[in-house]
N, C-alpha and C positions, 0 to 999 in steps of 0.2 A: 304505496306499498308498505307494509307491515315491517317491523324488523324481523330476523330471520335467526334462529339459532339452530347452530348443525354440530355434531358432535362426530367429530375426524378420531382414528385411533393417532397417538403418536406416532408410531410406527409409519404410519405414509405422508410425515410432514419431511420435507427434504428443504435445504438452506437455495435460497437461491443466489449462489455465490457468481457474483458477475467480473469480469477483467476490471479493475480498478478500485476494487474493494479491499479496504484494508484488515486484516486479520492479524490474529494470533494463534499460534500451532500451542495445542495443549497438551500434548503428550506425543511419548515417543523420541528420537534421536535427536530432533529438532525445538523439542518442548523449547517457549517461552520466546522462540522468532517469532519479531512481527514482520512485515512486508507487504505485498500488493501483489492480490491475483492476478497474474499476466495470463492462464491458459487454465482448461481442466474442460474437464467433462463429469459427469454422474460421478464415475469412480476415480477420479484423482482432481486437483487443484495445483499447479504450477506457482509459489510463491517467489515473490522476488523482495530478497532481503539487503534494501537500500547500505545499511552498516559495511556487509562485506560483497557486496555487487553480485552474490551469487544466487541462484536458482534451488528451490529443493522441490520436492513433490512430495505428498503426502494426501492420505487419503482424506473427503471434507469433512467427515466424521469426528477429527479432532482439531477440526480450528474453528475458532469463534468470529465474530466481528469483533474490530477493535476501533478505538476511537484514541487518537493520543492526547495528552491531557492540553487545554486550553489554558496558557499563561496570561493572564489581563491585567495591562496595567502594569509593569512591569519596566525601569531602567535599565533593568541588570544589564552587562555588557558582557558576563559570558555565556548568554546565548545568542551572541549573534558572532558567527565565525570572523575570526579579522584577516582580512588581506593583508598581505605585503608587498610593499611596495612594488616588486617586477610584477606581483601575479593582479594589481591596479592595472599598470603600465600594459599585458599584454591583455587585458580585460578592455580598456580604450580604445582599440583599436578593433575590438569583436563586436561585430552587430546583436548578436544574442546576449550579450554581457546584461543586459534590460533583466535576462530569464533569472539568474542566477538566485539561489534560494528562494525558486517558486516552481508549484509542482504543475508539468505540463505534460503531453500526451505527443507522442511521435505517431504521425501521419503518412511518411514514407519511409520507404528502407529498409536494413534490417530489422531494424528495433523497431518495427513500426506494431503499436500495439502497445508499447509500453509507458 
């Protein structure tokens, strides 16, 4: 088979924005959240913005994909959050404490989806 070249208008390119994609809202009330599509359809996307645990919707129109930047090679020790002592102490004794600062996906319940 040949290569093929087809000229689309812009106008009928649409984002295909799926649940776990991380964006950035470019304008509007929200400009400059980033977060993780938990929900949407054609005309809204449901963003979820890890910083302050809340939800916003906005149309996909103005959010982009985003990518957060890659640290390599790096000692620094203030990016990496420090425990305290009780909050060790009650992390010991949690089965999921393995999770903590890694990104995972909920399978049941409510949050299930995100």
């Amino acid at each position: 088979m040949e290569d093929v070249t087809t000229t689309i208008p812009f106008s009928s390119l649409r984002k295909d924005l799926k649940v776990g994609d991380e964006v950035c809202i470019l304008s509007g009330d929200h400009e400059g959240v980033t977060g993780w599509v938990v929900n949407g359809d054609d005309d809204y996307v449901c963003v979820f913005n890890d910083r302050t645990g809340t939800e916003v919707e906005v149309s996909p129109k103005i959010v982009q994909f985003f990518t957060s930047p890659f640290v390599f090679g790096t000692e620094s020790l203030d990016l990496k959050a420090p425990f305290t002592d009780a909050q060790k102490c009650v992390m010991k004794g949690d089965s999921n404490s393995q999770l903590v600062g890694k990104q995972v996906m909920v399978t049941k319940g409510d949050f299930r989806g995100y």
